[in-house]
LOVEXPA-814672 format. One record per residue (C-alpha): residue number from 1; x, y, z. Coordinates in steps of 0.02 Angstrom, whole numbers. Layout:
+-----+--------+--------+--------+
!   k !      X !      Y !      Z !
+-----+--------+--------+--------+
! NUM !      X !      Y !      Z !
...
+-----+--------+--------+--------+
//
This chain:
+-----+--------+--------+--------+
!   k !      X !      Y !      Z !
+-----+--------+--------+--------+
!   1 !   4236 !   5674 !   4579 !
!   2 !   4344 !   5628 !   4731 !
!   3 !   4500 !   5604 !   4681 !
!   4 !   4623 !   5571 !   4814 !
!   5 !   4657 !   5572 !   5017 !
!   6 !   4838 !   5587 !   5073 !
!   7 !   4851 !   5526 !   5254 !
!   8 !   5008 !   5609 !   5360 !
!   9 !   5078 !   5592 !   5549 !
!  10 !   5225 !   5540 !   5645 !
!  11 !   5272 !   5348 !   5656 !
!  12 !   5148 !   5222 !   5745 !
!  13 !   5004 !   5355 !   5749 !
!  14 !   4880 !   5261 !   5661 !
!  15 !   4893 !   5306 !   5470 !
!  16 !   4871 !   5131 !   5410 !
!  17 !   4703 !   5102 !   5503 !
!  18 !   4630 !   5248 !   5454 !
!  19 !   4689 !   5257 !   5274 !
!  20 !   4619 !   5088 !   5271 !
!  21 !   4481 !   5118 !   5332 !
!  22 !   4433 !   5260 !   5232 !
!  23 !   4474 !   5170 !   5065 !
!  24 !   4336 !   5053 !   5143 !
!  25 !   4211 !   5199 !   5155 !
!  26 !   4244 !   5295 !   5000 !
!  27 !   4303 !   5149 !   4866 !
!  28 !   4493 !   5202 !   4862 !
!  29 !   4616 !   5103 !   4842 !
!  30 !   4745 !   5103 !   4967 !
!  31 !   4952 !   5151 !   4940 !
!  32 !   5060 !   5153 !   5087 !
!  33 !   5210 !   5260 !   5044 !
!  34 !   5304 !   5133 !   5169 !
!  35 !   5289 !   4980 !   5061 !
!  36 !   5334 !   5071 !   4901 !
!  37 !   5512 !   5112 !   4985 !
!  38 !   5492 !   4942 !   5074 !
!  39 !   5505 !   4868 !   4901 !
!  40 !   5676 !   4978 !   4867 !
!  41 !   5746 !   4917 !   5036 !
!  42 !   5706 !   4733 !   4961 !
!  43 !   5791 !   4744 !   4839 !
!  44 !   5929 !   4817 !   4942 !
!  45 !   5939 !   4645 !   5005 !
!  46 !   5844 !   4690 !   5143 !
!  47 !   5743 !   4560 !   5221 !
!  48 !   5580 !   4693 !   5249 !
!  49 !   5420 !   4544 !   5255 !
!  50 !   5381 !   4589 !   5428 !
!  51 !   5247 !   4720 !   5458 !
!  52 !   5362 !   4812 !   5573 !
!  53 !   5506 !   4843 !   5472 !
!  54 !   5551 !   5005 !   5515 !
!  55 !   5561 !   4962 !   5691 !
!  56 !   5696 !   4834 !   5672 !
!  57 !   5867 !   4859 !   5670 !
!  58 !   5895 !   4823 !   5474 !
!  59 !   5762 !   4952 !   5460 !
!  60 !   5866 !   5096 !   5537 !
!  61 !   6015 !   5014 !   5444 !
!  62 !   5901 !   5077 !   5289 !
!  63 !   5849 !   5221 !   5366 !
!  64 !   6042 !   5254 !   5382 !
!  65 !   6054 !   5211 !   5197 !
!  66 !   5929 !   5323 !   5162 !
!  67 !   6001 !   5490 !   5229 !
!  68 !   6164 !   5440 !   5132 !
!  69 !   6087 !   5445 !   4967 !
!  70 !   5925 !   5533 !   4908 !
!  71 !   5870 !   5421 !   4772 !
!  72 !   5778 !   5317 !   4870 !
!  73 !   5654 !   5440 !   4939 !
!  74 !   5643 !   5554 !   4789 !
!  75 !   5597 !   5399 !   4676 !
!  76 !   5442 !   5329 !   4807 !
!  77 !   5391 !   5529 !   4807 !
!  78 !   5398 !   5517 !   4617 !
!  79 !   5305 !   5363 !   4602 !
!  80 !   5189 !   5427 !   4729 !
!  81 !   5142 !   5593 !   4640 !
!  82 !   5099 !   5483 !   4461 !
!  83 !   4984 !   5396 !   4543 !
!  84 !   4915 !   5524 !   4631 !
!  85 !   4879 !   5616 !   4485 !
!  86 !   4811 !   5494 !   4374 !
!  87 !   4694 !   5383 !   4507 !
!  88 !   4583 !   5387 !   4657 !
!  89 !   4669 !   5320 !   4781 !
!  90 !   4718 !   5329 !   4991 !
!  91 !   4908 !   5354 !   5027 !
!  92 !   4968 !   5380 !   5153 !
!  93 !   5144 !   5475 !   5147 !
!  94 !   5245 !   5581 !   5256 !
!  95 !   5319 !   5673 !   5106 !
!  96 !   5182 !   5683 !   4982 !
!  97 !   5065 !   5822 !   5057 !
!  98 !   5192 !   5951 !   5041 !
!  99 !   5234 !   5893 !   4864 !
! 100 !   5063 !   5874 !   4769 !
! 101 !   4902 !   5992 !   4754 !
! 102 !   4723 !   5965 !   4774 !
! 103 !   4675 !   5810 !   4852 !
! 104 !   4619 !   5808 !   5034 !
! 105 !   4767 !   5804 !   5177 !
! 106 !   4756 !   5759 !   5352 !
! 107 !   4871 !   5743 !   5488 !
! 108 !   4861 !   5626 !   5632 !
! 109 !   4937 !   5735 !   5768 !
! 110 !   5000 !   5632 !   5952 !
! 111 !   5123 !   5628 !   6069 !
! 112 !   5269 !   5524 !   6047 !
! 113 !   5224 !   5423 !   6207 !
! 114 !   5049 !   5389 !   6118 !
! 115 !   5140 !   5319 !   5966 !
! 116 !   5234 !   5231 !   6067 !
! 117 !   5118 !   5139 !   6175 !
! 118 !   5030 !   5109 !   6000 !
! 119 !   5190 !   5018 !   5945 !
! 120 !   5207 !   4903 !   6105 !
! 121 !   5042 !   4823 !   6049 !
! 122 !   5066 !   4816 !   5870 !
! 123 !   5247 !   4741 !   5884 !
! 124 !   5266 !   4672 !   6072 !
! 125 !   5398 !   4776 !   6114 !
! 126 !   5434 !   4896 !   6283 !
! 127 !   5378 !   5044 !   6290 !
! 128 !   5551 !   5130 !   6315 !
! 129 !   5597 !   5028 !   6152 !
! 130 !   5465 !   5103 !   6070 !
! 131 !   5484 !   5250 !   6144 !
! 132 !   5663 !   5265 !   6084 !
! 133 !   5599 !   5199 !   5923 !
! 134 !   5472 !   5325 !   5877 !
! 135 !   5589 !   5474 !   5908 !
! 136 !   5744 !   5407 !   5813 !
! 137 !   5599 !   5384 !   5672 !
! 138 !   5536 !   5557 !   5688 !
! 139 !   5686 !   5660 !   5708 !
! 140 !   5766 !   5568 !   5560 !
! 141 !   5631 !   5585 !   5454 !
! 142 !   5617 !   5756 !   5491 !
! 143 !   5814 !   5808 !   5454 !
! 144 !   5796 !   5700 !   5295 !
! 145 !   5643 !   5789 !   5225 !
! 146 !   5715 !   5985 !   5276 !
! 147 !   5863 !   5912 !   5179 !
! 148 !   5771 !   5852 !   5029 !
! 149 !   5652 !   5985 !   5022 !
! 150 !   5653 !   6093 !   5132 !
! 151 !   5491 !   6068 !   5236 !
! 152 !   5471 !   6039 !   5396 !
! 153 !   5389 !   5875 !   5443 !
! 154 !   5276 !   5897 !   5612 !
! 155 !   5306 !   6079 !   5633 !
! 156 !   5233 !   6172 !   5444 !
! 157 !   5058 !   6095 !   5461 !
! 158 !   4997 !   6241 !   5350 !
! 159 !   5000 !   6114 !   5177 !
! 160 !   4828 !   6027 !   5312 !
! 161 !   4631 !   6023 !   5269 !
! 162 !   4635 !   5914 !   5431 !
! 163 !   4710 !   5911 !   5588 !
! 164 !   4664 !   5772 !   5688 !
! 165 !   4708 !   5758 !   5865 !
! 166 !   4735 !   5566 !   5907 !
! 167 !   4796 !   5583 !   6091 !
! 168 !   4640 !   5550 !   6165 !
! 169 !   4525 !   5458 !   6047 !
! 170 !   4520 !   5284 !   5996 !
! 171 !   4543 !   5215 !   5828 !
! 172 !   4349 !   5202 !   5787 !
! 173 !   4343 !   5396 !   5841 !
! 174 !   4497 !   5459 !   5753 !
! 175 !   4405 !   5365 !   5572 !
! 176 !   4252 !   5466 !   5607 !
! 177 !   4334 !   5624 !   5619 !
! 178 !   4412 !   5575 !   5443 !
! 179 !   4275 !   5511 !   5357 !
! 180 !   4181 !   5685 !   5406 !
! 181 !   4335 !   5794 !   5348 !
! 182 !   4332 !   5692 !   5170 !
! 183 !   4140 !   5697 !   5174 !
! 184 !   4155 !   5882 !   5208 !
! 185 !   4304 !   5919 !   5085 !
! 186 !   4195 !   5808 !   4953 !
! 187 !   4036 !   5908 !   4978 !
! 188 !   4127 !   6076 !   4968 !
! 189 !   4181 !   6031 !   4792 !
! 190 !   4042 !   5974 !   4713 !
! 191 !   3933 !   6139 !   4761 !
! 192 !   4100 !   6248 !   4711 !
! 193 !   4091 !   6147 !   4550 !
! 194 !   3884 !   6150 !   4529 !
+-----+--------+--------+--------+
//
């Protein structure tokens, strides 16, 4: 009956951890909408193997690609909203909630210094690199996607069943608040549908 949880947030807040491990939990597969435009910036001759990608330097080249020509991002979101239509599945995306009904969608809310001290441990970096980082990442992100469609990323939280507050909670914490908002969302339907 569950058909599909769209995970949202800034860069470095945690969406892969949680997505993950709520696919664990509920049976979903997983989708990160990263990897499906990782696999455009491939085969952009990019070299996009590493994990961190999008913190490099050929990932902003991409990202600079990116706001240059709109193909790139409407084709993931594309891709994105066929399979969330026709499977059960995790994704996380920060496009998709604002593009696609029904579903479950939570945001992983933070502080950009919280993102970025999450980014110094995940790719040994300093924290004013990641720091810098995170912001480029977000305000980019968020100029591309008013552009494309008009939203705004961060700011319009309305689209939300779940707003998670990841500032202050660790990663085993943040997953429990989750699992209850699917559980919730989950239980809600079936008695609406009983």
């Amino acid at each position: 009956m569950l058909r599909s949880v769209i995970i949202s947030g800034p860069p470095a807040i945690g969406k892969t951890t949680i997505a993950k491990g709520l696919g664990e939990e509920f049976d979903l597969k997983y989708l990160s909408g990263g990897d499906v435009l990782k696999e455009m910036a491939k085969d952009q001759g990019f070299e996009t193997d590493n994990d961190d990608f999008w913190d490099t330097d050929e990932g902003m080249s991409f990202l600079n690609i990116r706001k240059g020509n709109s193909e790139f991002d409407k084709g993931v979101d594309e891709k994105l909203k066929k399979i969330f239509l026709t499977e059960n599945v995790i994704i996380t995306s920060y496009t998709l909630p604002w593009l696609v009904k029904d579903g479950i969608k939570i945001w992983l809310a933070g502080s950009h210094e919280n993102s970025a001290k999450r980014m110094t441990m995940r790719d040994n970096i300093s924290i004013q690199d990641a720091l810098g980082i995170v912001k480029k990442r977000y305000d980019e992100n968020r100029t591309l996607y008013k552009k494309l469609y008009g939203f705004d990323f961060g700011e319009d939280l309305s689209v939300f069943d779940k707003i998670i507050n990841t500032d202050d909670l660790g990663p085993e914490q943040v997953l429990e608040q989750a699992k209850n908002a699917v559980k919730y969302y989950y239980d809600t339907q079936t008695i609406t549908k009983s």
